[in-house]
DSSP file (Angstrom, degrees, kcal/mol; ACC not computed):
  #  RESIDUE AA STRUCTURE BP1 BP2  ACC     N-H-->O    O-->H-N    N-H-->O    O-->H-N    TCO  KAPPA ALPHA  PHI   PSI    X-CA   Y-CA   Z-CA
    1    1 A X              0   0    0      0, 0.0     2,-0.0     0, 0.0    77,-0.0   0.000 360.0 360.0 360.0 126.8    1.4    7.7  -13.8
    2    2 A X        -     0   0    0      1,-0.1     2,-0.7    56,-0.1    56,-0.2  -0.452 360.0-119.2 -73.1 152.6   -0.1    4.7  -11.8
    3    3 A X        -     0   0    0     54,-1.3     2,-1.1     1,-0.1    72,-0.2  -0.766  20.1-160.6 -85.3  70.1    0.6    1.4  -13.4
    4    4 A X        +     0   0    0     -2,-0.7    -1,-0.1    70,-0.1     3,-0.1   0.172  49.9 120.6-113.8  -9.9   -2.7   -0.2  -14.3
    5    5 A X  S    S-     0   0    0     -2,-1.1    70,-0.7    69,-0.1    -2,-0.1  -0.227  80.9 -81.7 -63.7 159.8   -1.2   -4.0  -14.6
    6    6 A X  B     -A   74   0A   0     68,-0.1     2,-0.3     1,-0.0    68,-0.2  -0.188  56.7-178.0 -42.5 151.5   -3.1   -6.7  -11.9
    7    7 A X        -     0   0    0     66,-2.4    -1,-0.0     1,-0.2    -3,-0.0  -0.816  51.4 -44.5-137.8-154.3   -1.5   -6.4   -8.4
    8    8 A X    >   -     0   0    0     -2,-0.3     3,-0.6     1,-0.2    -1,-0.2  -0.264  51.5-143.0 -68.2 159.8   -2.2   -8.3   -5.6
    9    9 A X  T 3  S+     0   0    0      1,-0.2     3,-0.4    -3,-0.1    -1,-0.2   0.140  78.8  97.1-118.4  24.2   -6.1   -8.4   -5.4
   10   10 A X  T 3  S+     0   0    0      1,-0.2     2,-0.5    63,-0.1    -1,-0.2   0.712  76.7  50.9 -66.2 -38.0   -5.9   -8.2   -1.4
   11   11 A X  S <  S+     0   0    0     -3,-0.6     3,-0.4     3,-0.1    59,-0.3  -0.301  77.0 164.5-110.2  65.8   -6.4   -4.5   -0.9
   12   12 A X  S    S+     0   0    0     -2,-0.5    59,-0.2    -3,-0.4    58,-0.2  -0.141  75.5   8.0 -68.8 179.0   -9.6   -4.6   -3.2
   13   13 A X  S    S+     0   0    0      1,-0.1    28,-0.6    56,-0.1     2,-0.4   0.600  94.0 137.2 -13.4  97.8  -11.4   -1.1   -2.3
   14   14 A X  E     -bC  41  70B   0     56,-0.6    56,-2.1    -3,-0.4     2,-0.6  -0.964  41.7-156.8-155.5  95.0   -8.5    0.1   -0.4
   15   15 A X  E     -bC  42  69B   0     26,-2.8    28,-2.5    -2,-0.4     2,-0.4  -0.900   6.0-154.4-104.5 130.4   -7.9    3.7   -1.3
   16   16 A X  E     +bC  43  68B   0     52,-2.3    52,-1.9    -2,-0.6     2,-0.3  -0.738  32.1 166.9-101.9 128.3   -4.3    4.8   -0.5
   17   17 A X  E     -b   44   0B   0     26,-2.2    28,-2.4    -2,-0.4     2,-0.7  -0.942  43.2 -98.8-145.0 156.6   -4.8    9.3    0.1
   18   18 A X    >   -     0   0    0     -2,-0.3     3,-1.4    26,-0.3     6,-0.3  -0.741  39.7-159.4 -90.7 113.7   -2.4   11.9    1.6
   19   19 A X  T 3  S+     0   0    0     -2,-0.7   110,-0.4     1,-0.3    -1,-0.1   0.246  80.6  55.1-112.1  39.7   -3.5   12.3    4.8
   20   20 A X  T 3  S+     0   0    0    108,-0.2    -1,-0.3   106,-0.1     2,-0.3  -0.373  84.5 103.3-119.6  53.3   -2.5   15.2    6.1
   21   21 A X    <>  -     0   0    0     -3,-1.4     4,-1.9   103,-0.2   103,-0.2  -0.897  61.6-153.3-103.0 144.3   -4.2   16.9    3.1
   22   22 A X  H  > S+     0   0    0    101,-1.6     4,-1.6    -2,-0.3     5,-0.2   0.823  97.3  51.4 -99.4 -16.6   -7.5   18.5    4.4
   23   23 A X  H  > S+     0   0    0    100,-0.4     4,-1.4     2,-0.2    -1,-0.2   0.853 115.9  46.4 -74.3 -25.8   -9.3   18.3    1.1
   24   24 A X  H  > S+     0   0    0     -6,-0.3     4,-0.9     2,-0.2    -2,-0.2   0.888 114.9  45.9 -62.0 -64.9   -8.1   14.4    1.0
   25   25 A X  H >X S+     0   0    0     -4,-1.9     4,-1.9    -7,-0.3     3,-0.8   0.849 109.7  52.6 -46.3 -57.7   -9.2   13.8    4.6
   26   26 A X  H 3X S+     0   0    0     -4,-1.6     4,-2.6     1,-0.2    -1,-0.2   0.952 109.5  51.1 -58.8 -49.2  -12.5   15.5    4.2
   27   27 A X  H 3X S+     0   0    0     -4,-1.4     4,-1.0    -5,-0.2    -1,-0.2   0.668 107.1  51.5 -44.0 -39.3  -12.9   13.2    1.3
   28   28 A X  H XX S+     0   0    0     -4,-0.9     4,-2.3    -3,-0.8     3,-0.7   0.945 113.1  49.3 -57.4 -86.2  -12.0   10.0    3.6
   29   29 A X  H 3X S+     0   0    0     -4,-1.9     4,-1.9     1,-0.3     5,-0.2   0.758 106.6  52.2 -14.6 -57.8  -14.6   11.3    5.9
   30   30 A X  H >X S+     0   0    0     -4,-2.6     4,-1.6     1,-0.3     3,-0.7   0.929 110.5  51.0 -75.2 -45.3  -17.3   11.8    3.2
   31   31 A X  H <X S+     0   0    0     -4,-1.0     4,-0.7    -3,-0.7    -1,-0.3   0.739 105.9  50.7 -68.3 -20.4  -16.9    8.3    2.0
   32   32 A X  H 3< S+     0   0    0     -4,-2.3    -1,-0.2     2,-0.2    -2,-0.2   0.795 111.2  55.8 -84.7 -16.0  -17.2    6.6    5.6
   33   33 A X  H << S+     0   0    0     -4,-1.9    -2,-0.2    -3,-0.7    -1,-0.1   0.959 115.0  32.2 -42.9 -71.7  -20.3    8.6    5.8
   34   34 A X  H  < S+     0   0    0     -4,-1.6     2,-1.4    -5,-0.2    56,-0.4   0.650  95.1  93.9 -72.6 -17.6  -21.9    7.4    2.7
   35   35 A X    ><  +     0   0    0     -4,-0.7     3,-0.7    -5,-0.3    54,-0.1  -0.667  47.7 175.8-102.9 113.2  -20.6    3.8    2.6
   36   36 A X  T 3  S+     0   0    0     -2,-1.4    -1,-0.2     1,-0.2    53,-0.1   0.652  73.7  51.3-103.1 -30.8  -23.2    1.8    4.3
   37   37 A X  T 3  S-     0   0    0     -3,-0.2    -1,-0.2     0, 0.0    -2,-0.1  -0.180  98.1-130.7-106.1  42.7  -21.8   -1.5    3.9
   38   38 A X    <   +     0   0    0     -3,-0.7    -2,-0.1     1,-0.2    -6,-0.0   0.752  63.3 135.3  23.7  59.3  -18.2   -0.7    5.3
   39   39 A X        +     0   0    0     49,-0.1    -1,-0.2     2,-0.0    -4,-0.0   0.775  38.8  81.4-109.6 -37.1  -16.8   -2.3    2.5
   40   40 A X        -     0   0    0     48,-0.2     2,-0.3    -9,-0.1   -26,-0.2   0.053  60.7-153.1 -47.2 165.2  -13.9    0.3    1.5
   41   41 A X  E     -b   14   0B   0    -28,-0.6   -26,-2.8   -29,-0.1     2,-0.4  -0.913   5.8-159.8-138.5 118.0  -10.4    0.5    3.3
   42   42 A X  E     +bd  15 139B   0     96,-1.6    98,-2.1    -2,-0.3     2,-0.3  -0.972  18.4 165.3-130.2 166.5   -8.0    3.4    3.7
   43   43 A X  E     -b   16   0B   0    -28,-2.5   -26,-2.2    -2,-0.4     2,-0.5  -0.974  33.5-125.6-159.7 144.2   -4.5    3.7    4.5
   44   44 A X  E >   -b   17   0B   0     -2,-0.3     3,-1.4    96,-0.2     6,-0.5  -0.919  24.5-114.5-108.1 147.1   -2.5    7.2    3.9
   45   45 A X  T 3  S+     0   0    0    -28,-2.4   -27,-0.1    -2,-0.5    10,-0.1   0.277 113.7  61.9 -53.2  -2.9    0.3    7.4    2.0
   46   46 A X  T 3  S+     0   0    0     -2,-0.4     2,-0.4     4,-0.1    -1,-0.3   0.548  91.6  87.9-108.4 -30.0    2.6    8.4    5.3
   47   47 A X  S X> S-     0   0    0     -3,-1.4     3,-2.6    93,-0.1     4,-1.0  -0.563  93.5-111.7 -74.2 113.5    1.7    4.8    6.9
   48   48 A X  H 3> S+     0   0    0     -2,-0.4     4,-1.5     1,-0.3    94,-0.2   0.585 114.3  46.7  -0.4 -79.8    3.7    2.0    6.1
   49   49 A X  H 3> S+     0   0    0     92,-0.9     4,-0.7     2,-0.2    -1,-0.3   0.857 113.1  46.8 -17.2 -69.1    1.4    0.4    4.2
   50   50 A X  H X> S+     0   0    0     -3,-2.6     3,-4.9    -6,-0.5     4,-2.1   0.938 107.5  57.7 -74.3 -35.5    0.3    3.2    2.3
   51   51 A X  H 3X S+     0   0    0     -4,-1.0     4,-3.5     1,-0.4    -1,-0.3   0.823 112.3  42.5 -59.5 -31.1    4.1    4.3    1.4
   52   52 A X  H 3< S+     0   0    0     -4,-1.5    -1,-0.4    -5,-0.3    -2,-0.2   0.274 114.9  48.2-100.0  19.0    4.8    0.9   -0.2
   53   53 A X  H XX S+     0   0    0     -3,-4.9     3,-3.5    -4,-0.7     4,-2.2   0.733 115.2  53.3 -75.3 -53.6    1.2    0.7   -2.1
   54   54 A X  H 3X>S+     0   0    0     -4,-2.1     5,-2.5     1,-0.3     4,-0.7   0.779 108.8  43.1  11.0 -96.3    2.2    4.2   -3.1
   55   55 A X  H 3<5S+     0   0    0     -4,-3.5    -1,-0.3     2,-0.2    -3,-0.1   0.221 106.5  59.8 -57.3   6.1    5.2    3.4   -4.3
   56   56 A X  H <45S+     0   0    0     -3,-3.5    -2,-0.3     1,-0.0    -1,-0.2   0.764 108.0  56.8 -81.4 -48.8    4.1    0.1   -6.3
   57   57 A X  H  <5S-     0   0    0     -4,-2.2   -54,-1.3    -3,-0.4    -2,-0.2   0.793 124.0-103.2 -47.3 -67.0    2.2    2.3   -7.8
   58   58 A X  T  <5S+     0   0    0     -4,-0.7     2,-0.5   -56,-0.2    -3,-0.2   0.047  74.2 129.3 112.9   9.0    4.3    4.6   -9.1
   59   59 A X      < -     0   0    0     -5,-2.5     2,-1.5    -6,-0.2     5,-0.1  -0.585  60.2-128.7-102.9 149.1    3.8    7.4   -6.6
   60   60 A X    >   -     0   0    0     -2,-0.5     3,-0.8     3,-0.3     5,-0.1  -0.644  24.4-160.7 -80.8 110.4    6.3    9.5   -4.7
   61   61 A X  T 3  S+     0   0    0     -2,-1.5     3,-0.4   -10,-0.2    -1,-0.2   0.814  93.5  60.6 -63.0 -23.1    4.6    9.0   -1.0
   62   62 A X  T 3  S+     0   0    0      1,-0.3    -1,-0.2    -3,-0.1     2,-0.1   0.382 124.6  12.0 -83.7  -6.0    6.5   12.0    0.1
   63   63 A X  S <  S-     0   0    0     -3,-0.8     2,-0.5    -4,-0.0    -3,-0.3  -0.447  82.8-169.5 177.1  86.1    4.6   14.7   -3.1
   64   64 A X        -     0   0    0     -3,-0.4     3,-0.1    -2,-0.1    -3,-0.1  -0.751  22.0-163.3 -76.2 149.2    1.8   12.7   -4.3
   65   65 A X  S    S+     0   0    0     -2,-0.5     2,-0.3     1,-0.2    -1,-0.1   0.623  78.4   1.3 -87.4 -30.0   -0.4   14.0   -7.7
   66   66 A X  S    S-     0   0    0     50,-0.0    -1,-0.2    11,-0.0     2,-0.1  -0.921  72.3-108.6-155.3-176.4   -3.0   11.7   -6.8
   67   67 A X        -     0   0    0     -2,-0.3    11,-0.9    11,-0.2     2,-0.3  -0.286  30.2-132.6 -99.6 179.6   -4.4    9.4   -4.8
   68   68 A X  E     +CE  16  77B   0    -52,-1.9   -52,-2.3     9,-0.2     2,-0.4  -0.998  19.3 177.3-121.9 153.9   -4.9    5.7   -5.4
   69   69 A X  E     -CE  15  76B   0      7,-1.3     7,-1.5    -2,-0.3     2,-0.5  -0.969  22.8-134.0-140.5 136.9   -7.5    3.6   -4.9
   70   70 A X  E     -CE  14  75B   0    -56,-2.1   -56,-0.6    -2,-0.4     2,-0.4  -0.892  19.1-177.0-115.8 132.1   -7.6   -0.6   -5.9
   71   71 A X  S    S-     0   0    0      3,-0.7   -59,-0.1    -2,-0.5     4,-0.0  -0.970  70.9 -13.9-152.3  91.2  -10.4   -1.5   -7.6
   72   72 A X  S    S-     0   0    0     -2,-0.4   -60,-0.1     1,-0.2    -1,-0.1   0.575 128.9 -52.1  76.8  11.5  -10.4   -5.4   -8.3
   73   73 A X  S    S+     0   0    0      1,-0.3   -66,-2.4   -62,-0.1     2,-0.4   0.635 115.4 125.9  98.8  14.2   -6.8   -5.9   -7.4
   74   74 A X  B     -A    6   0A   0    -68,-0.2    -3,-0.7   -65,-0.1     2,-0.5  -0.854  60.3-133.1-113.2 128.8   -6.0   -2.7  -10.2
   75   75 A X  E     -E   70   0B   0    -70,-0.7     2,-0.4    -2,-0.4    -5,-0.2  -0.868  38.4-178.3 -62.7 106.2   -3.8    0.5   -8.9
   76   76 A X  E     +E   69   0B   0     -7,-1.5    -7,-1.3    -2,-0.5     2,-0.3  -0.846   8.5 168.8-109.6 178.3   -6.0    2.9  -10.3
   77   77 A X  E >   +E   68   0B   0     -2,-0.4     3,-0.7    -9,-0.2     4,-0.2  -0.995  36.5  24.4-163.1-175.9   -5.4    6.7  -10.1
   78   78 A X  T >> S-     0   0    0    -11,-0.9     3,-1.4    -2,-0.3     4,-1.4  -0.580 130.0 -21.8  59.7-139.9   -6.6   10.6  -11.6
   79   79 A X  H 3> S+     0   0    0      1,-0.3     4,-3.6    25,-0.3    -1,-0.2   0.465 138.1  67.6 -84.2 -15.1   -9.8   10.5  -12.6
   80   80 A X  H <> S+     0   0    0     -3,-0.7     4,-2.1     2,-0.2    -1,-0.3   0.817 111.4  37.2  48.6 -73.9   -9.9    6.6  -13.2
   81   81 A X  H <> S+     0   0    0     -3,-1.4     4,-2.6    -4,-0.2     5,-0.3   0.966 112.9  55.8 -79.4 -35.1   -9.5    6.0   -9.2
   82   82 A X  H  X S+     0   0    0     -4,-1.4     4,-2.5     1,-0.2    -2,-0.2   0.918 115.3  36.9 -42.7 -45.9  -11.8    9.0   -8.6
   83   83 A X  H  X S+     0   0    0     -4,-3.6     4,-2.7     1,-0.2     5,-0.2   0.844 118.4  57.2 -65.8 -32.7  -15.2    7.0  -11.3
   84   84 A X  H  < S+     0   0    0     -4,-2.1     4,-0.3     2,-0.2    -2,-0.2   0.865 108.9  41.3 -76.9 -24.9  -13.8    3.5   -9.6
   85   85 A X  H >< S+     0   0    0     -4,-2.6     3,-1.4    -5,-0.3     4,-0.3   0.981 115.0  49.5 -94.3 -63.1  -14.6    4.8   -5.9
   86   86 A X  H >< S+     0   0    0     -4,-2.5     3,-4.3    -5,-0.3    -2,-0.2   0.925 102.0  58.3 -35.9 -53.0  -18.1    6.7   -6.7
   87   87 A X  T 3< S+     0   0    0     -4,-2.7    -1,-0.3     1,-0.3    -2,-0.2   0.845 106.8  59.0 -66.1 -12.7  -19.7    3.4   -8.6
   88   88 A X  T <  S+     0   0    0     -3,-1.4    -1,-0.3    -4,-0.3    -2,-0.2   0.506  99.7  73.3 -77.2 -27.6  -18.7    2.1   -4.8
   89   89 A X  S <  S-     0   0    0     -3,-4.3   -54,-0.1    -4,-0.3     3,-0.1  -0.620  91.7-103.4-102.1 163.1  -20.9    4.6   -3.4
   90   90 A X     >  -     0   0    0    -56,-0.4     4,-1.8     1,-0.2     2,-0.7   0.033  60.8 -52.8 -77.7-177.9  -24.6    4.8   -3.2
   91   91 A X  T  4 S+     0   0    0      1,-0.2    -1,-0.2     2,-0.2    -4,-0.0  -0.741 116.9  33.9-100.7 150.0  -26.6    7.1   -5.4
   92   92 A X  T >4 S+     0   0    0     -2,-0.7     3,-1.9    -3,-0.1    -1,-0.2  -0.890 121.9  49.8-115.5 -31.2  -26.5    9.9   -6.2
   93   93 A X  G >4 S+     0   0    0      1,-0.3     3,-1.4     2,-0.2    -2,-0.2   0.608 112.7  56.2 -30.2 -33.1  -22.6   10.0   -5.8
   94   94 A X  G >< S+     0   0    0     -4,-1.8     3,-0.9     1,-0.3    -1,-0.3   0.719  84.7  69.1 -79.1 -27.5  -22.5    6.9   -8.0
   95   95 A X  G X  S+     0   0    0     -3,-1.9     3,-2.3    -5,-0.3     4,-0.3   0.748  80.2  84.9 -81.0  -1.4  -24.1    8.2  -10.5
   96   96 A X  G X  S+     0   0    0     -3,-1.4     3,-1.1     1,-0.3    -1,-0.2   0.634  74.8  76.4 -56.8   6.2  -20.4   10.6  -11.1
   97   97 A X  G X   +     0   0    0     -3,-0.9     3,-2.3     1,-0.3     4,-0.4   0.787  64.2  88.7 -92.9  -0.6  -18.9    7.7  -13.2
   98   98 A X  G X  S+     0   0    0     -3,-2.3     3,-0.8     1,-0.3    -1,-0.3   0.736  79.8  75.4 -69.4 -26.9  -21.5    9.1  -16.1
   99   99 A X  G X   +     0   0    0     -3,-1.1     3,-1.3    -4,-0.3    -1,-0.3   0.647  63.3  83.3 -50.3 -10.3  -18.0   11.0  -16.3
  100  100 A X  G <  S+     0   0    0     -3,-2.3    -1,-0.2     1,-0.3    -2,-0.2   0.907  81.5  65.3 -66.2 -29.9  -16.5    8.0  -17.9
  101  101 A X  G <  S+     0   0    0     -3,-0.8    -1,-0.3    -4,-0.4    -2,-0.1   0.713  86.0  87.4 -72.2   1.1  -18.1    9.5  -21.3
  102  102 A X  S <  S-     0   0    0     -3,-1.3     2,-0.4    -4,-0.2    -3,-0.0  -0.361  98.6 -97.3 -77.4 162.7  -15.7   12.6  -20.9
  103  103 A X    >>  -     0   0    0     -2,-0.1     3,-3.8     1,-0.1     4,-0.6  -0.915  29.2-122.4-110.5 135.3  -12.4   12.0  -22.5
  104  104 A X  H 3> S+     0   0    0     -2,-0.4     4,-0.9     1,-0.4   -25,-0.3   0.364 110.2  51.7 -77.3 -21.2   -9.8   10.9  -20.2
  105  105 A X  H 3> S+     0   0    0      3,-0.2     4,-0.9     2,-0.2    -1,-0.4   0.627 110.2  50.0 -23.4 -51.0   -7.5   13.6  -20.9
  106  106 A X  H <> S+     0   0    0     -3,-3.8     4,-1.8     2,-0.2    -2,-0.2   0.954 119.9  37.6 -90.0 -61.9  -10.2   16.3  -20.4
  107  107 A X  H  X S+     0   0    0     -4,-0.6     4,-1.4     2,-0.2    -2,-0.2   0.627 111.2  58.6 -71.5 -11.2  -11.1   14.6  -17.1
  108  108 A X  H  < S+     0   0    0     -4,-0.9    -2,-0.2    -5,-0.2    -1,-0.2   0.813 108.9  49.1 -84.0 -47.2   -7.5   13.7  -16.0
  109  109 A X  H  X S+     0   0    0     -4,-0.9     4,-0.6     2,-0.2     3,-0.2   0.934 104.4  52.4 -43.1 -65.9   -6.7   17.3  -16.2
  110  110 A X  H >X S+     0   0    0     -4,-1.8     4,-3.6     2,-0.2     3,-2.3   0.991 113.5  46.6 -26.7 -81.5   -9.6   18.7  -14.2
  111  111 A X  H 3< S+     0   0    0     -4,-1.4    -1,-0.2     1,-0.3    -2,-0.2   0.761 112.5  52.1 -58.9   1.5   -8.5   16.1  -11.2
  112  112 A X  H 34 S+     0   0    0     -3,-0.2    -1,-0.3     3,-0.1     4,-0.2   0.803 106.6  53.4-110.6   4.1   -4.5   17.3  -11.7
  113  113 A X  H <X S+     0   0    0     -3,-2.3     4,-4.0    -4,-0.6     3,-0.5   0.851 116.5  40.6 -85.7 -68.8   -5.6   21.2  -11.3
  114  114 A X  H >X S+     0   0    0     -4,-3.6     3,-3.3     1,-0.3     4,-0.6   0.825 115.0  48.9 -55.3 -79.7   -7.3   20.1   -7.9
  115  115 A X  H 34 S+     0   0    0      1,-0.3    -1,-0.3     2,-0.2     4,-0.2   0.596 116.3  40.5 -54.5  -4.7   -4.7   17.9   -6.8
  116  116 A X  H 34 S+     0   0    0     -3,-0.5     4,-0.3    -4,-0.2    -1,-0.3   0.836 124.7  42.9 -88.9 -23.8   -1.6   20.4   -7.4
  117  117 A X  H <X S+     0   0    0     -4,-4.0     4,-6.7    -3,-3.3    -2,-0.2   0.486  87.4 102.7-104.5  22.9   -4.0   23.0   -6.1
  118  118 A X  H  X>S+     0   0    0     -4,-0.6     4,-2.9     1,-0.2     5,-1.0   0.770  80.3  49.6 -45.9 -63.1   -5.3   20.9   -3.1
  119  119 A X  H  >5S+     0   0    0      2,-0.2     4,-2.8    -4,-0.2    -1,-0.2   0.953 111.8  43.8 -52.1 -66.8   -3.4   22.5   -0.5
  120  120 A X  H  45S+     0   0    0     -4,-0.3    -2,-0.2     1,-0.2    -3,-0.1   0.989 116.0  48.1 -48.1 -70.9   -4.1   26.3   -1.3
  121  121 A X  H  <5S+     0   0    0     -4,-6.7    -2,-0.2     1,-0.2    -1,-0.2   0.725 136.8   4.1 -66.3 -11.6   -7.4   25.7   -1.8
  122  122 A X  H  <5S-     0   0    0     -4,-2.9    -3,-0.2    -5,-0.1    -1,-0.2   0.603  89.5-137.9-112.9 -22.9   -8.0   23.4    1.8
  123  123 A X     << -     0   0    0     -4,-2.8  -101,-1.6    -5,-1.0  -100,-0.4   0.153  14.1-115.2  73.0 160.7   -4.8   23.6    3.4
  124  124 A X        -     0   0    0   -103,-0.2  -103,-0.2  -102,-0.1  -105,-0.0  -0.987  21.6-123.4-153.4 158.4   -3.1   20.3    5.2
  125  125 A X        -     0   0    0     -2,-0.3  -105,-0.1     2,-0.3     4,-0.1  -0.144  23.0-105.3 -94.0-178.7   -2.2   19.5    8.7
  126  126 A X  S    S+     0   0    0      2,-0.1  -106,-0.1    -2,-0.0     2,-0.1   0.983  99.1  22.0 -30.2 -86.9    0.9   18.5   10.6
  127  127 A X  S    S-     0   0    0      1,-0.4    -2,-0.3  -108,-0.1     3,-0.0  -0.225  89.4 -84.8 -93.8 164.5   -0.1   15.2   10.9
  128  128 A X        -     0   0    0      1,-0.1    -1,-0.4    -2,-0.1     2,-0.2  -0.182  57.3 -89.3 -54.3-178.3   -2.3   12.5    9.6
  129  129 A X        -     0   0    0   -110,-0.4     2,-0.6    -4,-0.1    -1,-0.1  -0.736  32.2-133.7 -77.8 139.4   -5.8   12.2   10.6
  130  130 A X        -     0   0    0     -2,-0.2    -3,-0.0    -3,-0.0     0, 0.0  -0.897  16.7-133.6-116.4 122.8   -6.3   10.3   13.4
  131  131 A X        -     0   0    0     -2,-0.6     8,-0.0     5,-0.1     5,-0.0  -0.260  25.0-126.4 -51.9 136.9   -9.4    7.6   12.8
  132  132 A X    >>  -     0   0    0      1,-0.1     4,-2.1     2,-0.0     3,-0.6  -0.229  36.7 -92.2 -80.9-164.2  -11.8    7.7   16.0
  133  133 A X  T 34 S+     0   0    0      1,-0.2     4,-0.2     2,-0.2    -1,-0.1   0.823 123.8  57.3 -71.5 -29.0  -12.5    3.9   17.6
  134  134 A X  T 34 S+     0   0    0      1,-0.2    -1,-0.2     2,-0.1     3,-0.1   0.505 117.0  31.1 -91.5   0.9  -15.7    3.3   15.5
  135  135 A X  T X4 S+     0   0    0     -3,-0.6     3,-3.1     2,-0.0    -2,-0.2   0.630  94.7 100.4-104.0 -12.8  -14.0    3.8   12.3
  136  136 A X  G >< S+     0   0    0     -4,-2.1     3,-0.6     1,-0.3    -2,-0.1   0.375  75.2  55.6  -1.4 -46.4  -10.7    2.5   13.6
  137  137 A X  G 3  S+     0   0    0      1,-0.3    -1,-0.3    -4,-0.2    -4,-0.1   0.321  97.7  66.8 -96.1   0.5  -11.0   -1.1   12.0
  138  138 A X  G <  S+     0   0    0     -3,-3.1   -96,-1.6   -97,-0.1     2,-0.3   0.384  87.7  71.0-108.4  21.3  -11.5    0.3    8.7
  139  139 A X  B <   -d   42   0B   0     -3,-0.6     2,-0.3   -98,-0.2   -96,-0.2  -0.931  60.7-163.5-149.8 131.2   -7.9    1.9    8.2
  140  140 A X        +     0   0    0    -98,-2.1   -96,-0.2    -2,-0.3   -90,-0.1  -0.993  15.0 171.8-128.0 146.2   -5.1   -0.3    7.7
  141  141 A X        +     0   0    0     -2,-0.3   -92,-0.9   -98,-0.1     2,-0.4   0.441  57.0  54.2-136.8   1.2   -2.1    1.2    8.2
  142  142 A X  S    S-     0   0    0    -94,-0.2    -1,-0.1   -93,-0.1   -94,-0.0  -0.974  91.5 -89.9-127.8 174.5    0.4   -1.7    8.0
  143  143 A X        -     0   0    0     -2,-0.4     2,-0.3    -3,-0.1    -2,-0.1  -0.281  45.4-113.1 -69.6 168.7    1.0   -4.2    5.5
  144  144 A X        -     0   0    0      1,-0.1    -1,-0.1    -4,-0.1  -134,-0.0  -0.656  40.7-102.4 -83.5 133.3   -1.1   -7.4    6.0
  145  145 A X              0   0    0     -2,-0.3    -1,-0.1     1,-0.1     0, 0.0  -0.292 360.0 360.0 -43.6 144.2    1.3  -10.8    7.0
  146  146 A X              0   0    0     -3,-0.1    -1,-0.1     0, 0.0    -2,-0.0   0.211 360.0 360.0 -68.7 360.0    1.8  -13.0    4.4
């Protein structure tokens, strides 16, 4: 379960994903598409960086259940990071957080079906995904100096 207390409010839209999952990856993808003012951040959970947000978190970087994504300085994760990353996106994608009226249970369920069955249903690679040079700057993949 991700820990929902403040953390450092540095890696504000910064979603930490397993990235040699191809349904994960795809996902990465679909959001640098759609995010038009480059403000989100990714890092994969196999990258330095991601392994120790990961693991702040409460996730085993080595067999995540979900992703995270931080959202005001907040670890969120399930369905929680899934509504906090759409209101981030333009519409019509924004308009998914009209899930929030679902009960969190109902929708926390749904998102643990996909992510345990993520793999079957997409498959996942060797290796990470490797960012080309024009998305490059938008993947951080160690921690930031103090």
């Amino acid at each position: 379960m991700i820990d929902p207390a403040p953390a450092d409010p540095s890696p504000d839209g910064l979603w930490v994903f397993d990235g040699v999952c191809n349904f994960c990856s795809g996902s990465v993808r679909l959001a640098l598409a759609l995010d038009r003012d480059k403000t989100l951040r990714f890092t994969p959970m196999q990258s330095p960086y991601g392994r120790l947000l990961a693991a702040k978190a409460g996730l085993d970087p080595d067999a995540p259940n979900t992703f995270v994504f931080f959202d005001r300085g907040r670890a969120l994760g399930a369905s929680d990071a899934v509504m906090a990353l759409a209101a981030r996106l333009p519409a019509p994608w924004r308009w998914a957080t009209v899930l929030r009226f679902v009960p969190r249970p109902l929708r926390d369920a749904t998102h643990g079906w996909i992510a345990r069955n993520r793999y079957r249903l997409m498959g996942r690679r060797e290796s990470c995904m490797v960012p080309t040079p024009e998305i490059r700057a938008r993947f951080i993949l160690e921690p930031p100096i103090p």
